[in-house]
C-alpha positions as CSV (number, residue, x, y, z in Angstrom):
1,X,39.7,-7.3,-41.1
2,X,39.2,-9.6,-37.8
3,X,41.8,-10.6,-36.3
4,X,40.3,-14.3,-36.3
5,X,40.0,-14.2,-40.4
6,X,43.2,-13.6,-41.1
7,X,45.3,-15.1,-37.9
8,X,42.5,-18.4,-39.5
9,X,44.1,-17.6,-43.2
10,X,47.7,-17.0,-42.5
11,X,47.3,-19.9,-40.8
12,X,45.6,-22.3,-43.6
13,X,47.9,-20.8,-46.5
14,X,51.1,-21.4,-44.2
15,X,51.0,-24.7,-43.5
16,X,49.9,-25.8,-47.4
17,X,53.1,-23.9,-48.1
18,X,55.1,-25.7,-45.3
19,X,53.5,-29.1,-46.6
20,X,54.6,-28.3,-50.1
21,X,58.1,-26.9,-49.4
22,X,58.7,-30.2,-47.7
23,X,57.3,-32.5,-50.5
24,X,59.3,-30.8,-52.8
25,X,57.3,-28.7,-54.3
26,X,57.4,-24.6,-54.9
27,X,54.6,-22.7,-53.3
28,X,55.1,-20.7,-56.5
29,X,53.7,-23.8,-58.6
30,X,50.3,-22.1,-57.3
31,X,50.6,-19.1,-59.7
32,X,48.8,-20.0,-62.3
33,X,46.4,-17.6,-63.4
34,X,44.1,-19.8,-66.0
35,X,43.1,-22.1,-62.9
36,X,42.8,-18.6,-60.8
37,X,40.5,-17.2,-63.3
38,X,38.6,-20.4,-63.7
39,X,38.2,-21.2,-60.1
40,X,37.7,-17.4,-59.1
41,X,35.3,-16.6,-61.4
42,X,33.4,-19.5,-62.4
43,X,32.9,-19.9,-59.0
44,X,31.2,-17.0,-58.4
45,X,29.2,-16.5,-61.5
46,X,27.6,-20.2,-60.2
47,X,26.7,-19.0,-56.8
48,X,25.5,-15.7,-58.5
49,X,23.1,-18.0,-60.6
50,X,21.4,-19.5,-57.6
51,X,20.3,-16.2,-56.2
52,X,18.1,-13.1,-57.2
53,X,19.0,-9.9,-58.6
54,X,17.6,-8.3,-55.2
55,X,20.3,-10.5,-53.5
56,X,22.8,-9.7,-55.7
57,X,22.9,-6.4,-54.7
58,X,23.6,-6.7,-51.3
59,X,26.6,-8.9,-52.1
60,X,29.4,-5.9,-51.0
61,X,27.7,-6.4,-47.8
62,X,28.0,-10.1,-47.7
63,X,31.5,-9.9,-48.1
64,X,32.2,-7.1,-46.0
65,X,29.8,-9.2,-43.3
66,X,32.6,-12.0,-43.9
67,X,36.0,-9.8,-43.6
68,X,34.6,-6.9,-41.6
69,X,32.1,-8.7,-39.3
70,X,30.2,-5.8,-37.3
71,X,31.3,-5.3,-33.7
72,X,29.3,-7.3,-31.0
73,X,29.9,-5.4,-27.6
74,X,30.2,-7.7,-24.5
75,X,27.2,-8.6,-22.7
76,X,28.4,-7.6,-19.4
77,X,28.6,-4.2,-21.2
78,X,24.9,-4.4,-22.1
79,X,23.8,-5.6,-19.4
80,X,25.3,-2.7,-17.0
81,X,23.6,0.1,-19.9
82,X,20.4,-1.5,-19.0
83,X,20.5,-1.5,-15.4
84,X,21.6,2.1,-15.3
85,X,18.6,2.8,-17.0
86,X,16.6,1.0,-15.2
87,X,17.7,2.7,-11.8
88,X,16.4,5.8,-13.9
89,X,13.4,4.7,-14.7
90,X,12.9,3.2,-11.2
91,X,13.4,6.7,-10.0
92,X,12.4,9.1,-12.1
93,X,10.1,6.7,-14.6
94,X,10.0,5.9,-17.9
95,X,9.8,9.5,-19.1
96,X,12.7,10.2,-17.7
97,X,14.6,8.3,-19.9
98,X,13.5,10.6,-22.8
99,X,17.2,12.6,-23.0
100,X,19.3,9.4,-22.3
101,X,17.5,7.6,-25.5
102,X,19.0,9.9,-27.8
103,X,22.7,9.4,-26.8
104,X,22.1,5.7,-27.3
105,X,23.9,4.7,-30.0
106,X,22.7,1.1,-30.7
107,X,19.9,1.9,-32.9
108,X,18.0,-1.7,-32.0
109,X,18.0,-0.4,-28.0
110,X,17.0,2.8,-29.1
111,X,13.9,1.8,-31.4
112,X,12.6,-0.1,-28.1
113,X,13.1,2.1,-25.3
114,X,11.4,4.8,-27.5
115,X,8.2,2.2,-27.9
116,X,8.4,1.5,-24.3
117,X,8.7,5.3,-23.3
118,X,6.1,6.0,-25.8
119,X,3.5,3.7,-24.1
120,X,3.6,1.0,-26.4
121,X,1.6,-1.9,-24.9
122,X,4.7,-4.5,-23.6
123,X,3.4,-7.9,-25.7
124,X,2.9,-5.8,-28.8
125,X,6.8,-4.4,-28.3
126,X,8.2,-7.7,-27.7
127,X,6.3,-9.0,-30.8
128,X,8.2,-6.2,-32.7
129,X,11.1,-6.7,-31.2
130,X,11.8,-10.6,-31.7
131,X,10.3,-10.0,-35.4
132,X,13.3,-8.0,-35.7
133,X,15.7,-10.4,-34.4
134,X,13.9,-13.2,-36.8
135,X,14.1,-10.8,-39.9
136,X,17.8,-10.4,-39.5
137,X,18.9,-13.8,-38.7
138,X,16.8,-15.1,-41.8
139,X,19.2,-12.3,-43.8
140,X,21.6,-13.4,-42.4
141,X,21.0,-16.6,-43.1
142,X,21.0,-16.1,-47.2
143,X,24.4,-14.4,-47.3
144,X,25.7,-17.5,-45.3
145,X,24.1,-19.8,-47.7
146,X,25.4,-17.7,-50.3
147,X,29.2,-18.5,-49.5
148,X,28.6,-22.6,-48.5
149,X,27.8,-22.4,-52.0
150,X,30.7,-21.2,-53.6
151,X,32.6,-23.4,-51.2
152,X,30.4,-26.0,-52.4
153,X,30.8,-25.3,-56.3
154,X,34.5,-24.2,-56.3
155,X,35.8,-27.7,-55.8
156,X,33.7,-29.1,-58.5
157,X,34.6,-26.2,-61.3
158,X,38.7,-27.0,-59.8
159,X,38.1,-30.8,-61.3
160,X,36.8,-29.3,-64.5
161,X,39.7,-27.3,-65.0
162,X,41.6,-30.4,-64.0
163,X,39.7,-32.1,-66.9
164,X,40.5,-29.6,-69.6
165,X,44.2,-29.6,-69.0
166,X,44.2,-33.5,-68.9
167,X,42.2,-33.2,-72.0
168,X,45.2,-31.1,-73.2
169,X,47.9,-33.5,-72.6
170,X,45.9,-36.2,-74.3
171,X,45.8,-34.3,-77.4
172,X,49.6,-33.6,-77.0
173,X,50.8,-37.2,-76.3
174,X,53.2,-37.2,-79.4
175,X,55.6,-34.9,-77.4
176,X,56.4,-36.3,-74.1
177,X,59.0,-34.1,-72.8
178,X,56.0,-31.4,-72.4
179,X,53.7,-34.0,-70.4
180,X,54.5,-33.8,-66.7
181,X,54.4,-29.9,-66.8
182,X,51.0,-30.4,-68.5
183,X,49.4,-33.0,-65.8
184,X,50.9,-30.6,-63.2
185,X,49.5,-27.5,-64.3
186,X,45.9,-29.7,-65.0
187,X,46.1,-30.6,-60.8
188,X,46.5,-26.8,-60.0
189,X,42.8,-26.2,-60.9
190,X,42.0,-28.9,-58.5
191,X,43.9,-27.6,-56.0
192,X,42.8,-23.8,-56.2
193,X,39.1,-25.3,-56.1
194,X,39.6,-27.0,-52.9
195,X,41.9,-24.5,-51.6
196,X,39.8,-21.6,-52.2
197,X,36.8,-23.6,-50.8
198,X,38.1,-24.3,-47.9
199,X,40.2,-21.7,-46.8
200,X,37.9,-18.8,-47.8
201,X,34.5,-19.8,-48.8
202,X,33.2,-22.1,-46.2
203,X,34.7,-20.7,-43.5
204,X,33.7,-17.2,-44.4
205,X,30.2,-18.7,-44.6
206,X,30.4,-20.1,-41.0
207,X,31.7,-16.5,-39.5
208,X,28.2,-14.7,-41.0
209,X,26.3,-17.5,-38.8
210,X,28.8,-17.3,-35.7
211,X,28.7,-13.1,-36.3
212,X,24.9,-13.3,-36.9
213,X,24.0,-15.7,-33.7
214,X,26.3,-13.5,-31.2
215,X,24.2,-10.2,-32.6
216,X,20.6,-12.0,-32.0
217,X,21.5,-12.9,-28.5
218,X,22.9,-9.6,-27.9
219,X,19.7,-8.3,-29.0
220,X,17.3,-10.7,-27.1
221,X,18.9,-9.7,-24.0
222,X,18.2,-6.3,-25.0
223,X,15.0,-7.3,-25.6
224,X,14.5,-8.8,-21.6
225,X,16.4,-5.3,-20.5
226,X,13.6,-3.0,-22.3
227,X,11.0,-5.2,-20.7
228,X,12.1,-4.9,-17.9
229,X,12.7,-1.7,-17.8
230,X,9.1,-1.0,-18.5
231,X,7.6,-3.4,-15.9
232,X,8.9,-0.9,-13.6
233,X,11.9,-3.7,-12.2
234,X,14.4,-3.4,-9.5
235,X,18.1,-2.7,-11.2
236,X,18.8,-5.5,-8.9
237,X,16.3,-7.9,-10.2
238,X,17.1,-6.8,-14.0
239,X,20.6,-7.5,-13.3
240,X,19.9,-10.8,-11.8
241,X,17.5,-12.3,-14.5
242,X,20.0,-11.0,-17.4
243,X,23.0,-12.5,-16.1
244,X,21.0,-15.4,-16.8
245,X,21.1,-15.1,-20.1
246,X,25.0,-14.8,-20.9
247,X,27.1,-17.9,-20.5
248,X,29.1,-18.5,-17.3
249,X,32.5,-17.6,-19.4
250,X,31.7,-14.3,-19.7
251,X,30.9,-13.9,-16.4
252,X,33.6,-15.2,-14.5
253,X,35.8,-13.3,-17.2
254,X,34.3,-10.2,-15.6
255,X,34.7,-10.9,-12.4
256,X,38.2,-11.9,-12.9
């Protein structure tokens, strides 16, 4: 799991327990599996309803996109693979790079320096390339969506449980010493919607985007490097024009 997810989570669920403990209340009051399996489920069963079944297929790698984000490498490390390989090609040309491409294990930088080596005209491979980028980003996108809405149904299917138990006690008024552990147990729904929206839900929507936009600009400035690379540019001038591209952070981190 990253770090950030569940430091973010240990984080959330402490401090509701912390909040409860001090109003009085037992963090146990939260186990209570018929608003669990109401909140849980129903939730997801309603987000399930406003996709496809070609979506729904690549759910296990939604939520493994959500826990287990894919590693983005720091652009100071990209940056320094593409100049080294552009001292190469400066050298020895683009042919040259030929061995190198198949140690490359980034299979996005390896698609286009084997366009570029393979003579592929440079407005037709940046075409390719940004389609890519677009492609991904727009899948991206969907599983994203995909959680907002369970974070946006779970609250709603929490009051309904909350209405059912309340519709419980109503039909029970004629014995009042089982009342308040009715209306409490009716209010646990609620919570377990809001909680589970957001503490999970919303925010594991907003890590696919945050996971998804650090990706595309990783590959765009791979994208710059292969052009680059195939104009025939000074490693000088290739590192120059990519450092651009990164944010001054991450270049005074590397200098530091």
């Amino acid at each position: 799991m990253d770090p950030a997810t569940l430091i973010g989570f240990g984080v959330s669920v402490v401090a509701l327990f912390v909040f409860m403990t001090l109003e009085g209340v037992s963090p146990s009051a939260l186990i209570f599996l018929p608003a669990i399996i109401l909140v849980i489920v129903a939730t997801f069963g309603a987000a399930m309803a406003s996709q496809t079944m070609a979506d729904l297929k690549k759910m296990p790698g939604w939520f493994k996109m959500a826990v287990l984000p894919g590693k983005v490498s720091p652009p100071t490390e990209q940056i320094q693979t593409l100049v080294s390989l552009a001292e190469k090609a400066r050298k020895e040309g683009l042919l040259a790079l030929e061995a190198q491409v198949k140690a490359i294990e980034d299979p996005f930088l390896k698609r286009g320096l084997q366009m570029g080596i393979d003579g592929t005209d440079p407005e037709e491979l940046r075409t390719v390339l940004e389609s890519e980028i677009s492609a991904k980003k727009a899948e991206d996108k969907v599983a994203a969506k995909f959680m907002n809405a369970m974070g946006g149904y779970a609250p709603t299917i929490g009051i309904l449980g909350c209405i059912v138990g309340l519709m419980n006690v109503m039909g029970n008024l004629n014995s009042p010493e089982t009342l308040g552990p009715m209306v409490s147990a009716a209010f646990i729904a609620t919570l377990w919607g809001v909680m589970a929206a957001n503490f999970w839900f919303l925010p594991m929507g907003a890590k696919i985007l945050r996971v998804s936009e650090l990706q595309a600009a990783q590959m765009e400035l791979l994208v710059e490097g292969i052009a680059e690379i195939q104009a025939g540019t000074s490693p000088r001038a290739v590192r120059q024009k990519l450092n651009a591209l990164i944010p001054p952070s991450e270049l005074a981190k590397e200098a530091a």
